[in-house]
C-alpha positions as a Markdown table, in Angstrom:
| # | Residue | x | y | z |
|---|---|---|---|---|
| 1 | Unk | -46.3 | -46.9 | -67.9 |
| 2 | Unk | -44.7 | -45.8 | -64.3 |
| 3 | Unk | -47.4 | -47.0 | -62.0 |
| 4 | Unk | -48.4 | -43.6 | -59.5 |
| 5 | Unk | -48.0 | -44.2 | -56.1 |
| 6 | Unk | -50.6 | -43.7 | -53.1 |
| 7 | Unk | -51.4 | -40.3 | -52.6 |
| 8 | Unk | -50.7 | -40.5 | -48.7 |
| 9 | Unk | -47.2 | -41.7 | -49.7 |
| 10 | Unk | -47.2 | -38.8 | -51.7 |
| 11 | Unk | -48.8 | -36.3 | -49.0 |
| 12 | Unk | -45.7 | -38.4 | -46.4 |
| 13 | Unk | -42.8 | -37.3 | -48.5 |
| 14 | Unk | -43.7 | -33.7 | -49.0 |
| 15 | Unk | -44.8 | -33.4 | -45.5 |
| 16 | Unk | -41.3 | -34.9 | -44.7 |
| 17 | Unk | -39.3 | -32.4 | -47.1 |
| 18 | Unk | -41.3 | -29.5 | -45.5 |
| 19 | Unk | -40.1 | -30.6 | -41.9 |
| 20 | Unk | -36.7 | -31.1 | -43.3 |
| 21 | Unk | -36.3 | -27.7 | -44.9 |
| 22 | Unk | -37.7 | -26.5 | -41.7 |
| 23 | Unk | -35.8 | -27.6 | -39.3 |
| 24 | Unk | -32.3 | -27.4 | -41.6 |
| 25 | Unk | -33.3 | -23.5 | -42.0 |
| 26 | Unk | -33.9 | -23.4 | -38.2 |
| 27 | Unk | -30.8 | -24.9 | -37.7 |
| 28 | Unk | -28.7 | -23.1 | -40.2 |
| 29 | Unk | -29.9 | -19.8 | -38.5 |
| 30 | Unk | -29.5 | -21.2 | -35.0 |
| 31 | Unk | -25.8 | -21.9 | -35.9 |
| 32 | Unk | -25.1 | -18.7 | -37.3 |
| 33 | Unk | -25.8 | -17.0 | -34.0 |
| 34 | Unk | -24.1 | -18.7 | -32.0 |
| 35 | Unk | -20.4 | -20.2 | -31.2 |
| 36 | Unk | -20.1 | -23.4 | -29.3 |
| 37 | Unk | -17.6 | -25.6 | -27.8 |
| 38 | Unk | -16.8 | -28.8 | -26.2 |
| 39 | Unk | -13.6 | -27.8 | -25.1 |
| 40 | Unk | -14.6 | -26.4 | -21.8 |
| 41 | Unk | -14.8 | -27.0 | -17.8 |
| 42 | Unk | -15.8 | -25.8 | -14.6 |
| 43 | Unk | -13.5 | -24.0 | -12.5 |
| 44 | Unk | -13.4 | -22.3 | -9.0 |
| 45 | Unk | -11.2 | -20.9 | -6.4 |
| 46 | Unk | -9.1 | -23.6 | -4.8 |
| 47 | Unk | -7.1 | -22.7 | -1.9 |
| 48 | Unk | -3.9 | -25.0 | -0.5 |
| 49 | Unk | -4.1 | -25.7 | 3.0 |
| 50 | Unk | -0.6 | -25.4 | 4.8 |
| 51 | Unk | 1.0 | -24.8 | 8.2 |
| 52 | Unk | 3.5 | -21.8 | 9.3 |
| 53 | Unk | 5.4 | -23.8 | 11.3 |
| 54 | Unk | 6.9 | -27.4 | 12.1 |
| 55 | Unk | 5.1 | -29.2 | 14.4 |
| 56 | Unk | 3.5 | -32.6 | 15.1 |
| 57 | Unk | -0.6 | -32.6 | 14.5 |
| 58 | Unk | -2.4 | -34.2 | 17.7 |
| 59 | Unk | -5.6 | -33.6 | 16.3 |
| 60 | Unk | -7.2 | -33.1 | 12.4 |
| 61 | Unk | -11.3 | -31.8 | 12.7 |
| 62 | Unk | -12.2 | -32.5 | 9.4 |
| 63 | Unk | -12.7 | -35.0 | 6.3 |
| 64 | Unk | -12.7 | -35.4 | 2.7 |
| 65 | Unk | -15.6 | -33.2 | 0.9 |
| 66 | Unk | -16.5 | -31.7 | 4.2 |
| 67 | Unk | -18.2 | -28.0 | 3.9 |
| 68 | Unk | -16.5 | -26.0 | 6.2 |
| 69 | Unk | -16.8 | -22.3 | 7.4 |
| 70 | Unk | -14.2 | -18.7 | 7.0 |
| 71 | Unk | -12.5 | -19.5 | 10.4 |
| 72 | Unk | -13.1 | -23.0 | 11.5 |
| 73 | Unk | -10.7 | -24.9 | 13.0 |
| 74 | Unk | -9.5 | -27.4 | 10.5 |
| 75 | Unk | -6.2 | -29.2 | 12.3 |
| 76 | Unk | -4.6 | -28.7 | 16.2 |
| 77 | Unk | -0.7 | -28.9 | 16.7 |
| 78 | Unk | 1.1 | -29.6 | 19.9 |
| 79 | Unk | 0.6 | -26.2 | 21.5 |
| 80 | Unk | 3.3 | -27.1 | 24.3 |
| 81 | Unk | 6.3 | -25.8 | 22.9 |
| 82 | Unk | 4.5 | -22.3 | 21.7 |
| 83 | Unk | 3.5 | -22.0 | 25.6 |
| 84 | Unk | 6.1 | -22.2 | 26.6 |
| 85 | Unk | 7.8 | -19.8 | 24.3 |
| 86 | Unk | 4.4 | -17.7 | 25.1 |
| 87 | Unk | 5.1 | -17.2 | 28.9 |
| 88 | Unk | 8.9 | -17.0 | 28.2 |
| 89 | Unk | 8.0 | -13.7 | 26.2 |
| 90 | Unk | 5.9 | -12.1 | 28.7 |
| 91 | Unk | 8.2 | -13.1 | 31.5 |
| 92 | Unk | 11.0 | -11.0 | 29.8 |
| 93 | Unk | 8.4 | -8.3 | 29.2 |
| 94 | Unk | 7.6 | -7.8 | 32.5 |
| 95 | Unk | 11.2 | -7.7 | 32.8 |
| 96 | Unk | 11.9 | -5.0 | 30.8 |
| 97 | Unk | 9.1 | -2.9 | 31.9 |
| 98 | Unk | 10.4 | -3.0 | 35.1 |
| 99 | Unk | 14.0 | -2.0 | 33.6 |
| 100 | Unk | 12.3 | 0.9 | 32.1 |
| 101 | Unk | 10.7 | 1.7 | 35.1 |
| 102 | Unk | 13.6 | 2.0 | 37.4 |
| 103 | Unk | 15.7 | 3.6 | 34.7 |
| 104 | Unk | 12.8 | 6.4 | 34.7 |
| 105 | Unk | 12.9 | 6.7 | 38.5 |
| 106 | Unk | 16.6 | 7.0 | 38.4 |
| 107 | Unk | 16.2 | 9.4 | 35.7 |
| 108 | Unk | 13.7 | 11.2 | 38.0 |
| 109 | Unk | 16.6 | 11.6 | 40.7 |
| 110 | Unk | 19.6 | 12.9 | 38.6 |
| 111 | Unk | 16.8 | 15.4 | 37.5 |
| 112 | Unk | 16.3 | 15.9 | 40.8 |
| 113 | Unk | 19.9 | 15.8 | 42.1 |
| 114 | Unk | 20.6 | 18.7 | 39.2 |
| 115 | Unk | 18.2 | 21.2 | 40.1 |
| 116 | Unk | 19.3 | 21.0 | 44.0 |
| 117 | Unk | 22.9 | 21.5 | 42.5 |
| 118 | Unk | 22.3 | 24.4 | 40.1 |
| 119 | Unk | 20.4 | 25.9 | 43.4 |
| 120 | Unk | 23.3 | 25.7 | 45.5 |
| 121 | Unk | 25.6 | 26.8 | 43.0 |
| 122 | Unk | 23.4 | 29.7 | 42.6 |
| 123 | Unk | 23.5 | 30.4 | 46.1 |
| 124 | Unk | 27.0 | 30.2 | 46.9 |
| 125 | Unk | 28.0 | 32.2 | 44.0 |
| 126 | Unk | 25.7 | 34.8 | 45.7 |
| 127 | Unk | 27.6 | 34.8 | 48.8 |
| 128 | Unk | 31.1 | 34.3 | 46.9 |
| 129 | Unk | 30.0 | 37.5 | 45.2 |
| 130 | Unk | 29.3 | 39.5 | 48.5 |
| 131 | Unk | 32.6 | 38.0 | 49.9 |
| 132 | Unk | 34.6 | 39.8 | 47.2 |
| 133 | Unk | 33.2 | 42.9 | 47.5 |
| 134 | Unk | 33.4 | 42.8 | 51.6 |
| 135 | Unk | 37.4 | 42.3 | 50.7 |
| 136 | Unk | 37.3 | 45.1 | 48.6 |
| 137 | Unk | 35.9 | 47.5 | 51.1 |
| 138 | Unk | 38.3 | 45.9 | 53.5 |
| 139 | Unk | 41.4 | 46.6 | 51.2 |
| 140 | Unk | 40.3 | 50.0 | 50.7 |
| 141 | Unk | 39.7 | 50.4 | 54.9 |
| 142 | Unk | 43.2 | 48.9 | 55.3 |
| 143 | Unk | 45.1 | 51.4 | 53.0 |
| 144 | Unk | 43.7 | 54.1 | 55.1 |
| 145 | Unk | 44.7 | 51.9 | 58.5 |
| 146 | Unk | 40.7 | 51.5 | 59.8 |
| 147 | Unk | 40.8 | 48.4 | 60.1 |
| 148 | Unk | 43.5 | 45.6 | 61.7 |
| 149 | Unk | 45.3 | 43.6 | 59.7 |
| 150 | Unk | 43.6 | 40.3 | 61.2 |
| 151 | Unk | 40.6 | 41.5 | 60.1 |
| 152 | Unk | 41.7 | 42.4 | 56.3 |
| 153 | Unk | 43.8 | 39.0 | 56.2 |
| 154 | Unk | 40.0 | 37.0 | 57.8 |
| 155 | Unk | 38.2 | 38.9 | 55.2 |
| 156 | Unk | 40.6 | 37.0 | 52.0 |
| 157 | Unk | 40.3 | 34.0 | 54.1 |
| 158 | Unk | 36.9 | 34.2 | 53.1 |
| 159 | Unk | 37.1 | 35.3 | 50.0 |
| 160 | Unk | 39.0 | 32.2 | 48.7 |
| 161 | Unk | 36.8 | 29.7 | 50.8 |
| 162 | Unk | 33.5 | 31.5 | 49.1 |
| 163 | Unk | 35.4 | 30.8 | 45.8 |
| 164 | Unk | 36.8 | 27.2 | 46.5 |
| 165 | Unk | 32.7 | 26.6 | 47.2 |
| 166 | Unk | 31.1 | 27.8 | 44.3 |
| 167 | Unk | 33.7 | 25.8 | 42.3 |
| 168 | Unk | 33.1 | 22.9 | 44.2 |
| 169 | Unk | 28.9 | 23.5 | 43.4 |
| 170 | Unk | 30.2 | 24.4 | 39.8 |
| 171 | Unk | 31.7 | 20.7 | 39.6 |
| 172 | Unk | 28.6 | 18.8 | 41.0 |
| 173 | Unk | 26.3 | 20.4 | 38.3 |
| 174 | Unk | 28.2 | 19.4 | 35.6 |
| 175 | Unk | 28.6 | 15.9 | 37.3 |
| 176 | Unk | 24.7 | 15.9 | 37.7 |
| 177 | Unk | 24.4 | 16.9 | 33.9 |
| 178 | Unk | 26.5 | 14.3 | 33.3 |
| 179 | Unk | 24.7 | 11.9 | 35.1 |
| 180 | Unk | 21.2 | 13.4 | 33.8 |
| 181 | Unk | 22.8 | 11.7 | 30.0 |
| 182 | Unk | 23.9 | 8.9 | 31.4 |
| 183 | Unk | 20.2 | 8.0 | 33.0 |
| 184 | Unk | 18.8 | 9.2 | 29.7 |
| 185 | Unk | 20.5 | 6.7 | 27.8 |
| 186 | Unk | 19.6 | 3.7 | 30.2 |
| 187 | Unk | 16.2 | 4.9 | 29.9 |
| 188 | Unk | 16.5 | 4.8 | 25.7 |
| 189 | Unk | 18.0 | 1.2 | 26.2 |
| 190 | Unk | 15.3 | 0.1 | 28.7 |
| 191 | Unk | 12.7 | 1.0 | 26.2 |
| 192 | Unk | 14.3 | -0.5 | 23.4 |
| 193 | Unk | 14.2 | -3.8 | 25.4 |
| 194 | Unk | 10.4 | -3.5 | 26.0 |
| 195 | Unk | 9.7 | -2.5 | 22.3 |
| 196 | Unk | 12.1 | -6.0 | 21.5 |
| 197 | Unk | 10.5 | -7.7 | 24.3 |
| 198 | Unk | 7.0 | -7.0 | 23.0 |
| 199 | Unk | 7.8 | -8.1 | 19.4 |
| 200 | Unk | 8.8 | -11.5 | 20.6 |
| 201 | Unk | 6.0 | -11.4 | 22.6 |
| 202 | Unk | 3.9 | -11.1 | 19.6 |
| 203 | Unk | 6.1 | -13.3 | 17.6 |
| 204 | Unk | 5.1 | -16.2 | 20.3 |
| 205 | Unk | 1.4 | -15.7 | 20.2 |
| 206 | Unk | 1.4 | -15.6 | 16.7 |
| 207 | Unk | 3.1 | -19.0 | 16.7 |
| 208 | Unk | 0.6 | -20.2 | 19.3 |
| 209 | Unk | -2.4 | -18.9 | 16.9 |
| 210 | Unk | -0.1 | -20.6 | 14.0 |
| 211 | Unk | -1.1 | -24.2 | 16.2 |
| 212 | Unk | -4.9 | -23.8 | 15.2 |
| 213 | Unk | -5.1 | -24.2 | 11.6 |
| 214 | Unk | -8.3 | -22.3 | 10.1 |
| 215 | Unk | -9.9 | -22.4 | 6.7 |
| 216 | Unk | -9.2 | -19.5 | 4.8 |
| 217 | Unk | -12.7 | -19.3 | 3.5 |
| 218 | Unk | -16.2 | -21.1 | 2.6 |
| 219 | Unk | -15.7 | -23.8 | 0.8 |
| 220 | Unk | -15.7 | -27.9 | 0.6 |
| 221 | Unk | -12.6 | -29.8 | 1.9 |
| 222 | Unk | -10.8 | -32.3 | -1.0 |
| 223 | Unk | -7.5 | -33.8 | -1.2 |
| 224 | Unk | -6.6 | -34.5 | 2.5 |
| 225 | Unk | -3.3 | -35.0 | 3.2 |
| 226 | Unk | -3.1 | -35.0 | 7.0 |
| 227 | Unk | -3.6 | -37.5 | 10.0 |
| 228 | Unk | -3.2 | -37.2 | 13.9 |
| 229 | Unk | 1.1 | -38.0 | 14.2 |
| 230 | Unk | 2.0 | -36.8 | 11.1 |
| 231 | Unk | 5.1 | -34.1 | 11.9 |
| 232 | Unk | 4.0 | -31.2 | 9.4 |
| 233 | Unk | 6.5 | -28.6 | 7.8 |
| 234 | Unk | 5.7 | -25.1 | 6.8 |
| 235 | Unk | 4.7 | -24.8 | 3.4 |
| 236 | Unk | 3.8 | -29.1 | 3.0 |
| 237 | Unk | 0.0 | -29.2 | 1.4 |
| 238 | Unk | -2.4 | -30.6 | 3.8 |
| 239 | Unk | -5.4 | -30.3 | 1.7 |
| 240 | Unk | -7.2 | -28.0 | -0.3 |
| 241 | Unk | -10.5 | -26.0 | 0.1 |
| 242 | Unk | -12.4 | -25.8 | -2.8 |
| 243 | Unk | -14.5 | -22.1 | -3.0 |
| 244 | Unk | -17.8 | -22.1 | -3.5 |
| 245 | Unk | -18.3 | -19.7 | -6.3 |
| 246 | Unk | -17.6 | -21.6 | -9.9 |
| 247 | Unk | -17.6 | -20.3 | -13.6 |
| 248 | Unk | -16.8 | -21.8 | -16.9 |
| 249 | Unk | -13.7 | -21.6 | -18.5 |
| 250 | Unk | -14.2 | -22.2 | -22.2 |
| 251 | Unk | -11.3 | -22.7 | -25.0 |
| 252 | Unk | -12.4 | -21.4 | -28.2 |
| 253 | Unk | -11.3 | -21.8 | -31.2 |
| 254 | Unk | -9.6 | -18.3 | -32.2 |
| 255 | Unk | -11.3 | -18.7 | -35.8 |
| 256 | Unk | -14.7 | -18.0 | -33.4 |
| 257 | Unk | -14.1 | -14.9 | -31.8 |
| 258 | Unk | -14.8 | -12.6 | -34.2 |
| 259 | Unk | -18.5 | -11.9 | -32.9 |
| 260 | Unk | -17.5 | -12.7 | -29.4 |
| 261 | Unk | -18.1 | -10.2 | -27.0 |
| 262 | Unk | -18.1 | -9.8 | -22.9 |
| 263 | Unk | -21.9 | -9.6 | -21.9 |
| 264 | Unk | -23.3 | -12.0 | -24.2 |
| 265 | Unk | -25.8 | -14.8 | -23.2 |
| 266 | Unk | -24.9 | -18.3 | -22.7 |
| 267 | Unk | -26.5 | -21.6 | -22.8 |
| 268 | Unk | -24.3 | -24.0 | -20.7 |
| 269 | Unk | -25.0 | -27.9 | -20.8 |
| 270 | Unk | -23.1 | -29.9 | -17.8 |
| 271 | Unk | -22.0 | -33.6 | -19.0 |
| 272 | Unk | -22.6 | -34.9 | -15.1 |
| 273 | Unk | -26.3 | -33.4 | -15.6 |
| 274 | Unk | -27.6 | -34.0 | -19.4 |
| 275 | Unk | -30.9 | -32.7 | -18.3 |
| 276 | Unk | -29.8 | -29.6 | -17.0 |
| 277 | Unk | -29.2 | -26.1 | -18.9 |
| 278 | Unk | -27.6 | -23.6 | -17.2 |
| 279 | Unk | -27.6 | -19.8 | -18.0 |
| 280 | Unk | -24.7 | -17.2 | -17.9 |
| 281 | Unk | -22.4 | -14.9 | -19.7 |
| 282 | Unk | -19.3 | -14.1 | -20.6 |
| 283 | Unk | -17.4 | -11.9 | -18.3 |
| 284 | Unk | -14.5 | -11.5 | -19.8 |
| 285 | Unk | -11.5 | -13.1 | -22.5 |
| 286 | Unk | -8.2 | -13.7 | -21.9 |
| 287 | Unk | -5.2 | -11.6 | -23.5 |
| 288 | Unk | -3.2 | -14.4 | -25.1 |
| 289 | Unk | -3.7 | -18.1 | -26.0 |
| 290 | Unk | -3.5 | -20.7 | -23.8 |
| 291 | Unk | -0.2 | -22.4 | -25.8 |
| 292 | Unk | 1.7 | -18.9 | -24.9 |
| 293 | Unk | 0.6 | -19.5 | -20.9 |
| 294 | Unk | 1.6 | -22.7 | -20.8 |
| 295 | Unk | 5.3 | -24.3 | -19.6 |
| 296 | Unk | 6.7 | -24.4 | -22.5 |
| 297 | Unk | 5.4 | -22.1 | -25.2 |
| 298 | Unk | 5.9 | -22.8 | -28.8 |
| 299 | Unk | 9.1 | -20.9 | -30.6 |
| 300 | Unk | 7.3 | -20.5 | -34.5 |
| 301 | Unk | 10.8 | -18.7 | -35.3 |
| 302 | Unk | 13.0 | -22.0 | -35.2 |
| 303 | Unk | 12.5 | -25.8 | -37.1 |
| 304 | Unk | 9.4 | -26.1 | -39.4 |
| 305 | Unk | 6.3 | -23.9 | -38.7 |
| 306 | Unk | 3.0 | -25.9 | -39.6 |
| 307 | Unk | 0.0 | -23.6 | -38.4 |
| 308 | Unk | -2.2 | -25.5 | -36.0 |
| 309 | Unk | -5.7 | -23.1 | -34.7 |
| 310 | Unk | -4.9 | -21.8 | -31.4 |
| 311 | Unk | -7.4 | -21.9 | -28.8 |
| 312 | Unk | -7.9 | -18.8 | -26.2 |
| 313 | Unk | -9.5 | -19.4 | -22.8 |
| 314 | Unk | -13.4 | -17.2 | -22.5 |
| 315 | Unk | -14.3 | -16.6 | -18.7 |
| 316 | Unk | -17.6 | -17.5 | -18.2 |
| 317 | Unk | -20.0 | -16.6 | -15.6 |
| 318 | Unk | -22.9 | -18.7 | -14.5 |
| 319 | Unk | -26.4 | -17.7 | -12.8 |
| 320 | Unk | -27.2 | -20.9 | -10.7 |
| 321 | Unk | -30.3 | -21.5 | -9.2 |
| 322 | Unk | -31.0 | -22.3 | -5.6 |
| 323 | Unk | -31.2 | -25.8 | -6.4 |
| 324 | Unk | -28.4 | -26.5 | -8.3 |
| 325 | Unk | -26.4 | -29.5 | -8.0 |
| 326 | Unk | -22.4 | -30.0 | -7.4 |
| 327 | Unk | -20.5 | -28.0 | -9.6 |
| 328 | Unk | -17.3 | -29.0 | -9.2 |
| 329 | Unk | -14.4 | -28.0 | -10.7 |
| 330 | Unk | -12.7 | -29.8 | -13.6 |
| 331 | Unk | -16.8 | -30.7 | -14.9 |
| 332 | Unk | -17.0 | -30.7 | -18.6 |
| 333 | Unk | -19.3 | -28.7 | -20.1 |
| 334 | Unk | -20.3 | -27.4 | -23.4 |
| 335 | Unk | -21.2 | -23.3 | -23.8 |
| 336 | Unk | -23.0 | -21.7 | -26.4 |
| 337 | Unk | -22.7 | -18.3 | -26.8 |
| 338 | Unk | -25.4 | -16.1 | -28.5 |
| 339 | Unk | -23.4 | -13.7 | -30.9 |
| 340 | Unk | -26.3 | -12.5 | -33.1 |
């Protein structure tokens, strides 16, 4: 006969299947509303550092993992040559605005010299107007022998010479005109040199601003790539700021987003921190897998097709607390996202 064992052995493994089927319900349920994934990191803003211009640095403000400031001076370059380049431009500024100025005075005077001709003209084509009539009279005095023939032939004298004036005063209006276009012109060239004049002008502060590198933004210096010496070029990389705000960036399996949803609570473990849990939500996912971003997206159409489960990139957003630690970005973490 099978000998019975001890009752607390008994009591142990009931109390033991009770905790099992407990906790493997719990769990069942627990994984039912919710999708998790390893496959997932940190990520933030991060912002390339580079110069506008060649120039050699003389001085670099900053070092690795440094938190700088929006605005703060991160390298100096040689400022001599934009000086120079600086008072160049304002020299030929003050240059041109005293072009302008003297073609508007001269300007000024041909105005000047044209209403004192169109006077004149007025005037002696007043008097060349008398002096024809007078020689009319006078013709008609002749005929009837009233007056001498001196004075009839001093009359057409003065006729003609009245004449001869007022197309002499005709001829210096339109010569003033003339001269009125001409200033006009110098005056439209003169302030097309001052409008140039001014743009290099800004062209040579900007390249003096362009000698005082700033950070674009917040954020916490990594990668320098710069020393005092070093001649830079536009465009070269001299290190990167790394933003401040950070989020998750989680690759899901596409099998799991059927109950995924934007707005949905997140629990978010950090590898670097195994006692910290992080909450958030998802804000948003992307519109395509991450294999049809990438270099060199897969062609399904040609050679052998074997279907592998793509994986599509969930933005998550992350409430940190006041305390948190560095976040930085290329962290692994692992989400879960409450679906149910």
């Amino acid at each position: 006969m099978k000998e019975k064992k001890p009752l607390f052995v008994r009591w142990g493994m009931a109390i033991g299947l009770l905790l099992a089927l407990v906790f493997g319900v719990r769990f069942y349920l627990q994984s039912r509303g919710r999708q998790s994934t390893d496959d997932a990191f940190i990520e933030a803003h991060v912002m390339q550092v580079s110069s506008k211009i060649s120039e050699k640095v003389v001085r670099v403000l900053v070092d690795d993992n440094q938190v700088v400031k929006g605005g703060d001076v991160l390298v100096e370059l040689d400022p001599r040559d934009a000086q120079a380049l600086l008072s160049q431009a304002k020299a030929n500024l003050d240059s041109s605005e005293a072009k302008l100025a003297e073609a508007r005075a001269r300007l000024g005077a041909e105005q000047a010299g044209l209403a004192q001709a169109l006077a004149d003209t007025s005037e002696t084509k007043a008097l060349a107007d008398n002096a024809g009539q007078e020689l009319l009279r006078s013709k008609s005095l002749r005929k009837s022998g009233a007056i001498a023939q001196r004075e009839y032939d001093q009359m057409m004298a003065g006729d003609l010479s009245r004449k001869a004036a007022l197309t002499s005063k005709q001829q210096r209006a339109i010569g003033a005109q003339a001269g009125i276009s001409v200033a006009v012109a110098a005056v439209a060239s003169a302030a097309a040199w001052v409008e140039q004049s001014r743009a290099l002008l800004d062209t040579a502060r900007l390249r003096m601003d362009n000698t005082r590198i700033c950070a674009p933004g917040d954020g916490r210096i990594a990668r320098k790539n710069v020393e005092p010496g070093n001649f830079v070029q536009p465009g070269n990389a001299l290190m990167a700021l790394v933003a401040p705000e950070v989020w998750v960036i989680a690759n899901f399996k596409e099998t799991q987003l059927d109950r995924l949803r934007p707005g949905q609570a997140v629990e978010v473990r950090v590898d670097s921190y195994p006692s910290l849990l992080l909450k958030g939500k998802v804000e948003s996912i992307q519109a395509g897998t991450g294999s049809r971003f990438s270099l060199l997206p897969p062609e399904n159409a040609t050679g052998n097709y074997v279907k592998v489960v793509q994986r599509v990139p969930v933005k998550i957003e992350l409430e940190l607390p006041v305390d948190s630690p560095l976040l930085a970005p290329g962290m692994s973490v692992s989400p879960s996202v409450m679906v149910r």
